[in-house]
DSSP file (Angstrom, degrees, kcal/mol; ACC not computed):
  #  RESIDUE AA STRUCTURE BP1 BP2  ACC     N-H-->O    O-->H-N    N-H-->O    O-->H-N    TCO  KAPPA ALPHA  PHI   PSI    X-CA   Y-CA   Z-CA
    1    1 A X              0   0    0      0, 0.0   117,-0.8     0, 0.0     2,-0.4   0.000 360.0 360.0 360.0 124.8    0.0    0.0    0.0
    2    2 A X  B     -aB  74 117A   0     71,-2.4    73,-4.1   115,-0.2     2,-0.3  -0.903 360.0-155.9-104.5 146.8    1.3    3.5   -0.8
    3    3 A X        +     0   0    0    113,-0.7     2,-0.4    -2,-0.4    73,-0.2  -0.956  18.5 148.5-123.4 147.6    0.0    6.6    0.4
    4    4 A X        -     0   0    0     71,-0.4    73,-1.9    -2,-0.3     2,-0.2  -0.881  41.8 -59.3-154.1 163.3   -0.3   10.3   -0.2
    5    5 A X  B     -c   77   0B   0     -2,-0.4    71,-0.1    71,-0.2    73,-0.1  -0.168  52.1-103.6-110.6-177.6   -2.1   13.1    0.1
    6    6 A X        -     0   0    0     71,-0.5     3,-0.3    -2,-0.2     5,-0.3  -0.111   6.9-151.4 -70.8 143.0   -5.1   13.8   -1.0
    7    7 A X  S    S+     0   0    0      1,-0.1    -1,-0.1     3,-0.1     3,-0.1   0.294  99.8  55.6 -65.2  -0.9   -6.7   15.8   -4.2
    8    8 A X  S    S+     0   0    0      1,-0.2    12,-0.6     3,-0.0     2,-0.3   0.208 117.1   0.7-151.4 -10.6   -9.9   16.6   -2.2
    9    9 A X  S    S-     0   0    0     -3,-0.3     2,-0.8    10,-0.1    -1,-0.2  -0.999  74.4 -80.9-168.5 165.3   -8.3   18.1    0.6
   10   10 A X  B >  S-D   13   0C   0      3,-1.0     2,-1.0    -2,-0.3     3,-0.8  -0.664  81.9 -68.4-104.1 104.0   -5.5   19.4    2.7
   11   11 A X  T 3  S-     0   0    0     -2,-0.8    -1,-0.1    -5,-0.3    -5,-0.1  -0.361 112.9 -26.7  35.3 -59.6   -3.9   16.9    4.5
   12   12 A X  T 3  S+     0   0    0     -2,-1.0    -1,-0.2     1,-0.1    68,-0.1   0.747 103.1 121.0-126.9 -52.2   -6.7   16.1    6.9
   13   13 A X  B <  S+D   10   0C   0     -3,-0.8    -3,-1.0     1,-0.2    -1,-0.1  -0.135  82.1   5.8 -49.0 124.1   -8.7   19.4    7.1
   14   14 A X  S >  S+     0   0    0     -5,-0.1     3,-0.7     3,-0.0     6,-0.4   0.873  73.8 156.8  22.9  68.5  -12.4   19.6    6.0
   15   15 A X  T 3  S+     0   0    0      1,-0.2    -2,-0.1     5,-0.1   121,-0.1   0.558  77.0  53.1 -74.6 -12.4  -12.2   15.8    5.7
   16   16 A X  T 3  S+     0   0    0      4,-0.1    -1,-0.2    63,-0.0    -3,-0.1   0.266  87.4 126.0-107.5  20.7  -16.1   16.3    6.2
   17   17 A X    <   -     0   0    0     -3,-0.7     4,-0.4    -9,-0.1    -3,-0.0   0.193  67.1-127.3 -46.0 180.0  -16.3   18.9    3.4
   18   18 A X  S    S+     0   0    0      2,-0.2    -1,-0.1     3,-0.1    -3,-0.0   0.590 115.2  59.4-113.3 -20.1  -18.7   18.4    0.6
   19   19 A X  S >> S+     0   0    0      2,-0.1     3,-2.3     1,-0.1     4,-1.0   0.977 118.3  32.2 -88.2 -47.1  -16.2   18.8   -1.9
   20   20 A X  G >4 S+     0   0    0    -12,-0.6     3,-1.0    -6,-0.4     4,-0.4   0.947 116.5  55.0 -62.8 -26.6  -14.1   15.1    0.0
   21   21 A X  G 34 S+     0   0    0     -4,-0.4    -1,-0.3     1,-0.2    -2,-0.1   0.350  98.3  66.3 -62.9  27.8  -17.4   13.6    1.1
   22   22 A X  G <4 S+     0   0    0     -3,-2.3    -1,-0.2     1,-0.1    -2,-0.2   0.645 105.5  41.9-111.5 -22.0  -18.2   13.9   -2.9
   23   23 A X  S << S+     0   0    0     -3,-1.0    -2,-0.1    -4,-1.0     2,-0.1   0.499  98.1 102.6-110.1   7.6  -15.3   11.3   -3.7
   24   24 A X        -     0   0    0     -4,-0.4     2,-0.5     5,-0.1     5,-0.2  -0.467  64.1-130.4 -68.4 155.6  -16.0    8.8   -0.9
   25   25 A X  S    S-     0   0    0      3,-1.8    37,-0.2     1,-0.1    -2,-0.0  -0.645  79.0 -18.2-157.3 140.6  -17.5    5.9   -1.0
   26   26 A X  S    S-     0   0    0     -2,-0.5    -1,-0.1    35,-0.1     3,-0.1   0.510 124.8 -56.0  32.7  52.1  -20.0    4.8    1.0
   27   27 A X  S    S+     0   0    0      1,-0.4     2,-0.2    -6,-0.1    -4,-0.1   0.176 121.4 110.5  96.2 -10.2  -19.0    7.6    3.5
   28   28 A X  S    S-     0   0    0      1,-0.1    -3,-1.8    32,-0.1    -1,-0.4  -0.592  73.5-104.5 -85.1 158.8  -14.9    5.6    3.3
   29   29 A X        -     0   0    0     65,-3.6    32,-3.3    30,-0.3     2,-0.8  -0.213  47.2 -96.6 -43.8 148.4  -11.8    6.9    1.8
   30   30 A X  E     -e   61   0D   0     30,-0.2    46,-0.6    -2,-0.1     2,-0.4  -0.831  27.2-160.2 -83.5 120.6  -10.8    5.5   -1.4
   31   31 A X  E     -e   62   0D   0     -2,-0.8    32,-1.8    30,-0.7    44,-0.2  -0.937  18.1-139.5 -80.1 115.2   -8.5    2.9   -2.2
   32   32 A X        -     0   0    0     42,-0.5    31,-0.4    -2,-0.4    32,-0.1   0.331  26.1-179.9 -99.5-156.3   -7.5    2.9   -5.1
   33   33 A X        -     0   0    0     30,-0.1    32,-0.5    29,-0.1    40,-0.1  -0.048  25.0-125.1 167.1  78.9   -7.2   -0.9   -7.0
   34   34 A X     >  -     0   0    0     38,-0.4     4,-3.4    35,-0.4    32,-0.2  -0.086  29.9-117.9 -79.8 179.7   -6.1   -2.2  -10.2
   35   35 A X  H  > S+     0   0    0     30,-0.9     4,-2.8     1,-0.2     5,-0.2   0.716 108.8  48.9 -73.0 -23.4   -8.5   -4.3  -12.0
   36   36 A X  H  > S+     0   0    0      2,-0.2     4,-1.9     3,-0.2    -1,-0.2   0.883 114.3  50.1-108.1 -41.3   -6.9   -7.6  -12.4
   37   37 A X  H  > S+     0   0    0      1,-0.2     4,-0.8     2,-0.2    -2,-0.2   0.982 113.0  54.7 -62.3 -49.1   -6.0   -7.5   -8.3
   38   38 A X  H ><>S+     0   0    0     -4,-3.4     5,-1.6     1,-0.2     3,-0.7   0.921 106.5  41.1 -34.1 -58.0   -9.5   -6.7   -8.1
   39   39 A X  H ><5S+     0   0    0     -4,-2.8     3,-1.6     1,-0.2    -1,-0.2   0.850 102.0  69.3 -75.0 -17.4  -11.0   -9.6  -10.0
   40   40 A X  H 3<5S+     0   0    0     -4,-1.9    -1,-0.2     1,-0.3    -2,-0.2   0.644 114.1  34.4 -71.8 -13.4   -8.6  -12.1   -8.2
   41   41 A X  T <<5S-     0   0    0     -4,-0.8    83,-0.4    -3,-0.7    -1,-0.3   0.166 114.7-103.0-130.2  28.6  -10.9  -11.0   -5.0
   42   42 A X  T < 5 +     0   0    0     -3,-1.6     2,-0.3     1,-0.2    -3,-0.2   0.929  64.8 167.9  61.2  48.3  -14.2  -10.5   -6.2
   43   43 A X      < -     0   0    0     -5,-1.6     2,-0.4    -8,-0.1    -1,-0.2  -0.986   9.3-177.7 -88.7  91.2  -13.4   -6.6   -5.9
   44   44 A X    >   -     0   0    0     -2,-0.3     3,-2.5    -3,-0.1    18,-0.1  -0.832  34.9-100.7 -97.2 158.9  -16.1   -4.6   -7.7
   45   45 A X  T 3  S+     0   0    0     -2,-0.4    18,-0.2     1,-0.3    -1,-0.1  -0.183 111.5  37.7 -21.2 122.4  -16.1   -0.7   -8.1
   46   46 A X  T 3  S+     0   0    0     16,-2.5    -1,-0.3     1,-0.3    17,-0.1   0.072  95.3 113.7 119.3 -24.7  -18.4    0.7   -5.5
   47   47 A X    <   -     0   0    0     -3,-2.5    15,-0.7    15,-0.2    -1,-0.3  -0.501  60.9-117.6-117.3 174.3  -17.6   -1.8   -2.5
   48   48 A X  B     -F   61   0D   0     77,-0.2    77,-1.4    13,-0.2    13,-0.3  -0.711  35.7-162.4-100.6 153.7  -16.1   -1.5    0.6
   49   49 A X  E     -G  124   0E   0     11,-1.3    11,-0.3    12,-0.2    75,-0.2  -0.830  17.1-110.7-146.3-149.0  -13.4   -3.0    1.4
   50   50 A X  E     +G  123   0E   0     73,-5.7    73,-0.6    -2,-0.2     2,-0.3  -0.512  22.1 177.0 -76.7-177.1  -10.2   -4.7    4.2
   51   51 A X  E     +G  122   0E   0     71,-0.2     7,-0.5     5,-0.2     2,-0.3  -0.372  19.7 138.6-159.2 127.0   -7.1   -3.6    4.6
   52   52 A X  E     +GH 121  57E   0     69,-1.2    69,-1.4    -2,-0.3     5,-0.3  -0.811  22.3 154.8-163.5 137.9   -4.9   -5.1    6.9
   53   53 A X        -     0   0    0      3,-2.6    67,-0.1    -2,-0.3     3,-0.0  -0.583  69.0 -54.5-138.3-142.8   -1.7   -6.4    8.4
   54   54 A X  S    S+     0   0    0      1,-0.2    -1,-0.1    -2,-0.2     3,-0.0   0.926 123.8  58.9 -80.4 -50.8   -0.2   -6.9   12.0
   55   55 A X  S    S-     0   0    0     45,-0.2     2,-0.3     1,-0.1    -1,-0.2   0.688 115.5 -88.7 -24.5 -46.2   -0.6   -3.3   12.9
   56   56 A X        -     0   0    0     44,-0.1    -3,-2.6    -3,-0.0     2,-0.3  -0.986  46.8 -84.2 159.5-142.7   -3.8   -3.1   12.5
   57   57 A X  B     +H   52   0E   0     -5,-0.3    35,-1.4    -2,-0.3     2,-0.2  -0.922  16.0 179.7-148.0 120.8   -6.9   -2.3   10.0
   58   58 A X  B     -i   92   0F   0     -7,-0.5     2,-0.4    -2,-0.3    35,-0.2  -0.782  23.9-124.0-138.3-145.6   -9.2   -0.5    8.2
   59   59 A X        +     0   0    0     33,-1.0     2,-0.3    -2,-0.2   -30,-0.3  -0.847  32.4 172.2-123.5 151.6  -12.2   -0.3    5.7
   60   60 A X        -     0   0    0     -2,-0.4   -11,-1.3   -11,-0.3   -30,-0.2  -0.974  40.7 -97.5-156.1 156.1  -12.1    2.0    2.3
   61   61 A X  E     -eF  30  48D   0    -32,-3.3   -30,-0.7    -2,-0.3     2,-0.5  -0.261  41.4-122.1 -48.7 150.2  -14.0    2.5   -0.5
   62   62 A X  E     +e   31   0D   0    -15,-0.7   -16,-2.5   -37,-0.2     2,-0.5  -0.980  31.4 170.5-107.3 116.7  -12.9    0.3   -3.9
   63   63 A X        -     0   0    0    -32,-1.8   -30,-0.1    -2,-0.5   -18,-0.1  -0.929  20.7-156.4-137.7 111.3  -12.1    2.2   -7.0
   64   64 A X        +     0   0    0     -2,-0.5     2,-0.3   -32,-0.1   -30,-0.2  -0.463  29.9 158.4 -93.4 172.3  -10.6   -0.3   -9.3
   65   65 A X        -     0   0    0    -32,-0.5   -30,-0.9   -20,-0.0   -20,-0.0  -0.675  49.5-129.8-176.7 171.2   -8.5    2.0  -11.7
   66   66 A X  S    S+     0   0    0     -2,-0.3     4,-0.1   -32,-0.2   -32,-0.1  -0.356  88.1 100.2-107.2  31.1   -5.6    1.1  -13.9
   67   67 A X  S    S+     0   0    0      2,-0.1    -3,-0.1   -34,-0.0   -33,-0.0   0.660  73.5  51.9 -89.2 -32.5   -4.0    3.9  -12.4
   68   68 A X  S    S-     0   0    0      4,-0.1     2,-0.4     1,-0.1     3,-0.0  -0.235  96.9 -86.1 -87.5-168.8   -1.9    2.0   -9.9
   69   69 A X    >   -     0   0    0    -35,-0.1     3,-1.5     1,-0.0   -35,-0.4  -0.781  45.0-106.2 -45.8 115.9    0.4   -0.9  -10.4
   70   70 A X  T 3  S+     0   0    0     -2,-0.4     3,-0.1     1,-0.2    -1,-0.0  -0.472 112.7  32.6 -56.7 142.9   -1.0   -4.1  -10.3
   71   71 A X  T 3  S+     0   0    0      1,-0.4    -1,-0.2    -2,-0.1     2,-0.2   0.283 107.1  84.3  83.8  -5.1    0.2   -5.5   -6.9
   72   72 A X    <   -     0   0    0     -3,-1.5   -38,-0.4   -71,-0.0    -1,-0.4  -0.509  61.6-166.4-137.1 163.8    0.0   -2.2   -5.5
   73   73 A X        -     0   0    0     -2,-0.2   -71,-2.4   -40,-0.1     2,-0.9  -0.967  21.0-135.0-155.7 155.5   -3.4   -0.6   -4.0
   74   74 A X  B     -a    2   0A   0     -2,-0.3     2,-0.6   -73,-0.2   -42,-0.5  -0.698  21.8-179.5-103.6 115.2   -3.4    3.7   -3.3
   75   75 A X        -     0   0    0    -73,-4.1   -71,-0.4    -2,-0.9   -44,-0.2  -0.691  23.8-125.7-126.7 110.2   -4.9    5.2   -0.1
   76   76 A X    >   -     0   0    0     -2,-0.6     3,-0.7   -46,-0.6    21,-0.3  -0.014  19.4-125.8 -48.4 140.0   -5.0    8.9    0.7
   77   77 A X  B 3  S+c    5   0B   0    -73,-1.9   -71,-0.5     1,-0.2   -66,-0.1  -0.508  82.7  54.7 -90.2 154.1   -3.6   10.1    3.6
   78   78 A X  T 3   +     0   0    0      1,-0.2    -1,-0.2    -2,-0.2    18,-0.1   0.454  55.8 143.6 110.7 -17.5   -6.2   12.4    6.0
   79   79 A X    <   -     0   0    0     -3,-0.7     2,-0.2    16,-0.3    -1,-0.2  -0.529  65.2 -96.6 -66.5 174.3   -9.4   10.4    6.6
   80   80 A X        -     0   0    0     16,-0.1     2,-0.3   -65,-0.1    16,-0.2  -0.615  40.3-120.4 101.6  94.6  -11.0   11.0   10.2
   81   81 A X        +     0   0    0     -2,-0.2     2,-0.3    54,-0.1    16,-0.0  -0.800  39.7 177.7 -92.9 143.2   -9.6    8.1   12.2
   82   82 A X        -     0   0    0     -2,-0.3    11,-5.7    14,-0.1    12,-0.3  -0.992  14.0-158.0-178.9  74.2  -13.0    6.4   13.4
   83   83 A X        -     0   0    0     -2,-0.3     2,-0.6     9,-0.2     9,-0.2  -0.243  16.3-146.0 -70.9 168.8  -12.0    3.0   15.5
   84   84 A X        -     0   0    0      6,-1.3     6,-0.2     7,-0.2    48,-0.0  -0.990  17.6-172.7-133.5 115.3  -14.6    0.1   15.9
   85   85 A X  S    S+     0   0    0     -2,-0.6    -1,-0.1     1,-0.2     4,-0.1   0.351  86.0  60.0 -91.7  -6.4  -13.3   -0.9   19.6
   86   86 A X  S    S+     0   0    0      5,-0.2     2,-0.3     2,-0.1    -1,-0.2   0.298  98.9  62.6-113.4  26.8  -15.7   -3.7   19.1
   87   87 A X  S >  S-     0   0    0      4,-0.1     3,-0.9     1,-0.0     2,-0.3  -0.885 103.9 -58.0-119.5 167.7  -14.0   -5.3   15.9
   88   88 A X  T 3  S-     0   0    0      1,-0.3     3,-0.4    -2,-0.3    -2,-0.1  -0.437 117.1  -7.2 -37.1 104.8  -10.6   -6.7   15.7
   89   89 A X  T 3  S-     0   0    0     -2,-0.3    -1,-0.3     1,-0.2   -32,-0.1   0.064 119.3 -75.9  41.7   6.5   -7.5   -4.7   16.5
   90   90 A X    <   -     0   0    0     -3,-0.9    -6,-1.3    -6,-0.2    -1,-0.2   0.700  68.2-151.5  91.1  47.9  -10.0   -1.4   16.9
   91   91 A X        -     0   0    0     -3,-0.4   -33,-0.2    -8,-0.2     2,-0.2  -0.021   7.5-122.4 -11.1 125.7  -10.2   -1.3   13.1
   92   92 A X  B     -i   58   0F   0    -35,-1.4   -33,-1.0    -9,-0.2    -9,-0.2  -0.466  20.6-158.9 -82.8 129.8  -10.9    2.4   11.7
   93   93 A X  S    S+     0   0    0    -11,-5.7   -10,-0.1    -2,-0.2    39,-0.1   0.116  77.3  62.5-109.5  41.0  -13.9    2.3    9.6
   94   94 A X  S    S-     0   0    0    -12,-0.3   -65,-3.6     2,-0.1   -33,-0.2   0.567 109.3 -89.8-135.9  -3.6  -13.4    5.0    7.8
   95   95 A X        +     0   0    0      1,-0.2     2,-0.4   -13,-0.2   -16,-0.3   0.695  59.7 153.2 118.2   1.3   -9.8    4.8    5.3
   96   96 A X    >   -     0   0    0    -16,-0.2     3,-1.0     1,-0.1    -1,-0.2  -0.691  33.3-159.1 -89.7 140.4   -7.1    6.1    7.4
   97   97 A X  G >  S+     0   0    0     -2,-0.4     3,-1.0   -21,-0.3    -1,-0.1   0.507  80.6  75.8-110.9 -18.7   -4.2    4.6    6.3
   98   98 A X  G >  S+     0   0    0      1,-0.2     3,-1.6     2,-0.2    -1,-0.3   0.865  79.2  77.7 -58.2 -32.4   -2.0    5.2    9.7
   99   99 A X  G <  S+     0   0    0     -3,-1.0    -1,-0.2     1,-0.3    -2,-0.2   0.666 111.3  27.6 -69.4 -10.7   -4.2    2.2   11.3
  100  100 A X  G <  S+     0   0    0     -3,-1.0    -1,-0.3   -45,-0.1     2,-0.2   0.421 105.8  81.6-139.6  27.3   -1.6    0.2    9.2
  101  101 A X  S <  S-     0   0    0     -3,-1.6     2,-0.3   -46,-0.1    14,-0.1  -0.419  75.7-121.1-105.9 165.8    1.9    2.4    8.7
  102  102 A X        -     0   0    0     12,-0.4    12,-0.2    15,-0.3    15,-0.1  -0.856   7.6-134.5-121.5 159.9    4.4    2.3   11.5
  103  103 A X        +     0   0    0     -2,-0.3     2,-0.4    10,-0.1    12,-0.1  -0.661  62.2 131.2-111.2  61.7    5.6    5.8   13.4
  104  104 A X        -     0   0    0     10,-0.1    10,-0.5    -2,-0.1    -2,-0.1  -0.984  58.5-120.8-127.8 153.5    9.4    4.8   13.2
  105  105 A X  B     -J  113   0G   0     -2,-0.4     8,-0.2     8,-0.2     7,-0.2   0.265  18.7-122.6 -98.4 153.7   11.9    7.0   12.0
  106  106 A X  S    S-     0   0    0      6,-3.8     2,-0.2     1,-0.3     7,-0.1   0.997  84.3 -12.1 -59.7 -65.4   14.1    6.1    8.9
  107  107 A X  S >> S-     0   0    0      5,-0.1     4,-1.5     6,-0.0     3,-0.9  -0.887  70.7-112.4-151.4 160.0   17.6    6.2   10.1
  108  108 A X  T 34 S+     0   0    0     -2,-0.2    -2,-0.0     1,-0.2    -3,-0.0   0.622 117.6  57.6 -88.0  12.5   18.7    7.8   13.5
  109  109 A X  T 34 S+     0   0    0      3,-0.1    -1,-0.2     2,-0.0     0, 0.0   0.705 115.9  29.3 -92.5 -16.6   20.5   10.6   11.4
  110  110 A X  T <4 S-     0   0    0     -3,-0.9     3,-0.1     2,-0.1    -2,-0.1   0.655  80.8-160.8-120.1 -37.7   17.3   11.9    9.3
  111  111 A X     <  +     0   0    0     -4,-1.5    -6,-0.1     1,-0.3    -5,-0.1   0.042  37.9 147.7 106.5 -29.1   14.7   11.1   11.9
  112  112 A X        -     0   0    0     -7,-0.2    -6,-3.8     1,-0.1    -1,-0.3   0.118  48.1-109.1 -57.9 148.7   12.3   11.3    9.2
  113  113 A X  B     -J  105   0G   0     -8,-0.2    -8,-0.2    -3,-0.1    -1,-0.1  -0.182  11.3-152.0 -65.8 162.8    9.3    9.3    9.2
  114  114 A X        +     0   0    0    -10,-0.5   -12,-0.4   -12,-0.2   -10,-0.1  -0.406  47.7 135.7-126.4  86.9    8.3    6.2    6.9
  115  115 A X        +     0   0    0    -14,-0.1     2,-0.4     1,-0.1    -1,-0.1   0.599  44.6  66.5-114.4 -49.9    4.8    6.6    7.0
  116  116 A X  S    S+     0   0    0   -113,-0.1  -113,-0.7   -15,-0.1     2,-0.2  -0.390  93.5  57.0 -99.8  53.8    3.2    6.1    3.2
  117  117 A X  B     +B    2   0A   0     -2,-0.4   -15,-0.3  -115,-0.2     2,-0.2  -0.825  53.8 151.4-178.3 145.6    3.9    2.7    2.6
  118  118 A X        -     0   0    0   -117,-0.8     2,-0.2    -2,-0.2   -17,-0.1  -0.912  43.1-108.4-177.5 138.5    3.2   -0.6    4.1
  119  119 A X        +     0   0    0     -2,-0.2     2,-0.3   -19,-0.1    -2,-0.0  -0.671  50.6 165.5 -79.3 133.8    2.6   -4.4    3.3
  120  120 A X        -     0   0    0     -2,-0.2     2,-0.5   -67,-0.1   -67,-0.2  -0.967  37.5-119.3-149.0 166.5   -1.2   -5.4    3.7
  121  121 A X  E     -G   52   0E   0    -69,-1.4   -69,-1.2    -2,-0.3     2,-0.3  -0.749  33.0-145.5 -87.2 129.5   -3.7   -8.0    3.0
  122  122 A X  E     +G   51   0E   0     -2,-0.5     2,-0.2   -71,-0.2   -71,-0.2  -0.851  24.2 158.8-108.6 155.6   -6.7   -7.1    0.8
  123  123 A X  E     -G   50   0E   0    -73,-0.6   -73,-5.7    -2,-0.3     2,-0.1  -0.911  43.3-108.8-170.4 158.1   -9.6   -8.1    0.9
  124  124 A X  E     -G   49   0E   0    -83,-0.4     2,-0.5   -75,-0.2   -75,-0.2  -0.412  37.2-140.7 -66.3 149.5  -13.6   -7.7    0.1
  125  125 A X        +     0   0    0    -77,-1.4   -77,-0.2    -2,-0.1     4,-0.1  -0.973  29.3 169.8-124.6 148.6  -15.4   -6.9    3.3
  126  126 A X        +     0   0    0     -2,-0.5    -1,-0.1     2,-0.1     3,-0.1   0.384  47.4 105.3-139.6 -12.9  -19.0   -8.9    3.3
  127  127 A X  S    S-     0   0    0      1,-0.2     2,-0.6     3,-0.0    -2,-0.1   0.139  88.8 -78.7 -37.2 161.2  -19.8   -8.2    7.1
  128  128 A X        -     0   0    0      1,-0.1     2,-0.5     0, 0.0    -1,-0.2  -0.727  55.4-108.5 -74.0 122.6  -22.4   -5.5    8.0
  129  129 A X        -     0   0    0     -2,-0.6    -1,-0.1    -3,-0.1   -36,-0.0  -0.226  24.5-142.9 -26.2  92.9  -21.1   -2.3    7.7
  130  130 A X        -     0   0    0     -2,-0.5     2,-0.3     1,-0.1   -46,-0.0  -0.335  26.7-110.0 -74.0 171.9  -20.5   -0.4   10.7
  131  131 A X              0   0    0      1,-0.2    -1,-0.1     3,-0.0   -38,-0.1  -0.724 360.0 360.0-104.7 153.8  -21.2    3.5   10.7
  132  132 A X              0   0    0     -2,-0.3     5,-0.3     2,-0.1    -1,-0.2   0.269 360.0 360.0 -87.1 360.0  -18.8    6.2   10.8
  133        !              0   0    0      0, 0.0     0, 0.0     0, 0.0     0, 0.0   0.000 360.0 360.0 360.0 360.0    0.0    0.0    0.0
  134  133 A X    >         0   0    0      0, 0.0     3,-1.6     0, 0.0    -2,-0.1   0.000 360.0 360.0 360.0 -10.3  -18.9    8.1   13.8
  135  134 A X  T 3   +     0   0    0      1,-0.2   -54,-0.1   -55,-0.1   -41,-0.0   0.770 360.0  44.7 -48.5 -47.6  -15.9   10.2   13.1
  136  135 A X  T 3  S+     0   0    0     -4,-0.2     2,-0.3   -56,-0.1    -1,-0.2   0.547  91.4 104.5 -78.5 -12.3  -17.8   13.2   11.5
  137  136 A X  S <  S-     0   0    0     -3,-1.6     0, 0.0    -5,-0.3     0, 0.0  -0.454  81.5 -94.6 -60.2 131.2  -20.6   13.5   13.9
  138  137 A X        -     0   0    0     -2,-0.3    -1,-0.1     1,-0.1    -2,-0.1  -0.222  36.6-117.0 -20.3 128.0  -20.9   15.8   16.4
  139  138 A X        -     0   0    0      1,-0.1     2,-1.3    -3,-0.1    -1,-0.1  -0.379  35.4-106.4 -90.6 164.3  -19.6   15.1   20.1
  140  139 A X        -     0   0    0     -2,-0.0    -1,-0.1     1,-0.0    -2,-0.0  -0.419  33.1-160.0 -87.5  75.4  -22.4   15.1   23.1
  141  140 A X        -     0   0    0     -2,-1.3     2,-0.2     1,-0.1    -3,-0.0  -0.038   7.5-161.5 -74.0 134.2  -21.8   18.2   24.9
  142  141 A X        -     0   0    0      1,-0.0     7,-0.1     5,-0.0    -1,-0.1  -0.601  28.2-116.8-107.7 163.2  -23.5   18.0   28.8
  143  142 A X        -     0   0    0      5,-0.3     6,-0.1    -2,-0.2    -2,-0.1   0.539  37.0-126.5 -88.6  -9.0  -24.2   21.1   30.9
  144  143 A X  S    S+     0   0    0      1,-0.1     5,-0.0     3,-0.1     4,-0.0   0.803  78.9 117.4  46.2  42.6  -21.8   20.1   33.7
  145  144 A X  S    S-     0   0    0      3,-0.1     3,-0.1     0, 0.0    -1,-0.1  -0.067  88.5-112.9-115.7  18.4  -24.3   20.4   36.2
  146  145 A X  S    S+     0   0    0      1,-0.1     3,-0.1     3,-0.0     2,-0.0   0.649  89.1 100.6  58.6   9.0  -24.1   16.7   37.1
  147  146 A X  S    S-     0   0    0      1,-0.3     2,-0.3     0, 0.0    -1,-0.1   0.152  86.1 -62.9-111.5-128.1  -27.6   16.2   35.7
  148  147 A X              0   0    0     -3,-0.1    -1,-0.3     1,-0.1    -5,-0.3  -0.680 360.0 360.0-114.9 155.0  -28.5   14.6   32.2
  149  148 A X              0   0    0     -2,-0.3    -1,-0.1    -7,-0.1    -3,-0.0   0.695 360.0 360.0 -52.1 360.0  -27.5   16.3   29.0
C-alpha cells in the first residue's frame, strides 16, 4: 500500500467537506485498486473493502483504476480516524491509512518518518457495515451533574 495526500483536501482538514465527502464511497476513503488485483478478490467498483496487516486495520471504499500498479493498491492520507473498539485490533472504519503504517523514523540521522507505505492483505469486506462516527458531532452535557 502507498499513500499520499489527497486531491480533495489538505492533509486532513475539512475531511467532512462536501467537496471530500463527494469522492467517498459509501461515506470511506478511497482505495484505489487495479483491475486484475481486483477480480482475483471478487473486488467490484463501488464496494467496501479490508485492509490489513499486523498493525492493525481498516475499511475503504474500492475504486478499481488502472491507475496504480498491479500489486500495489493507493490510499490517501487524511481520513478522520473512526475505531470500531468492538472489531478486531479497533479497526478504523473510515480509510485512514495510519491504522496500518508504522511511526518509526528512517535512520537515527534523518529522523524522518516512513509513514506512506506498508505491506497489507486485501480483501472484500461482506460483514455488516459499521457506521462512521468520526464526523458526527460530540455530546456536549451542561456540567451540572444532571442529564444532557
Amino acid at each position: 500500500m502507498l499513500s499520499g495526500q489527497p486531491k480533495t483536501r489538505l492533509h486532513s482538514q475539512l475531511d467532512n467537506g462536501a467537496y471530500s465527502m463527494s469522492f467517498k464511497v459509501q461515506g470511506r476513503e478511497p482505495v484505489l485498486i487495479h483491475p486484475d488485483d481486483a477480480a482475483a478478490r471478487g473486488i467490484s467498483d463501488g464496494d467496501v473493502v479490508e485492509l490489513f496487516n499486523a498493525r492493525g486495520g481498516c475499511l475503504a471504499g474500492a475504486r478499481v483504476t488502472d491507475e496504480v500498479f498491479e500489486g500495489c493498491v493507493f490510499l490517501w492520507t487524511g481520513a478522520w480516524w473512526d475505531p470500531d473498539f468492538d472489531a478486531p485490533q479497533a479497526r478504523d472504519r473510515h480509510g485512514n491509512p495510519n491504522a496500518l503504517t508504522h511511526d518509526l523514523r528512517t535512520s537515527s540521522l534523518s529522523q524522518s518518518p516512513a509513514s506512506h507505505s506498508a505491506r497489507i492483505c486485501l480483501r472484500r469486506f461482506d460483514g455488516e457495515l459499521p457506521e462512521i462516527t468520526v464526523h458526527d458531532p460530540p455530546v456536549l452535557y451542561s456540567g451540572t451533574g444532571g442529564d444532557a
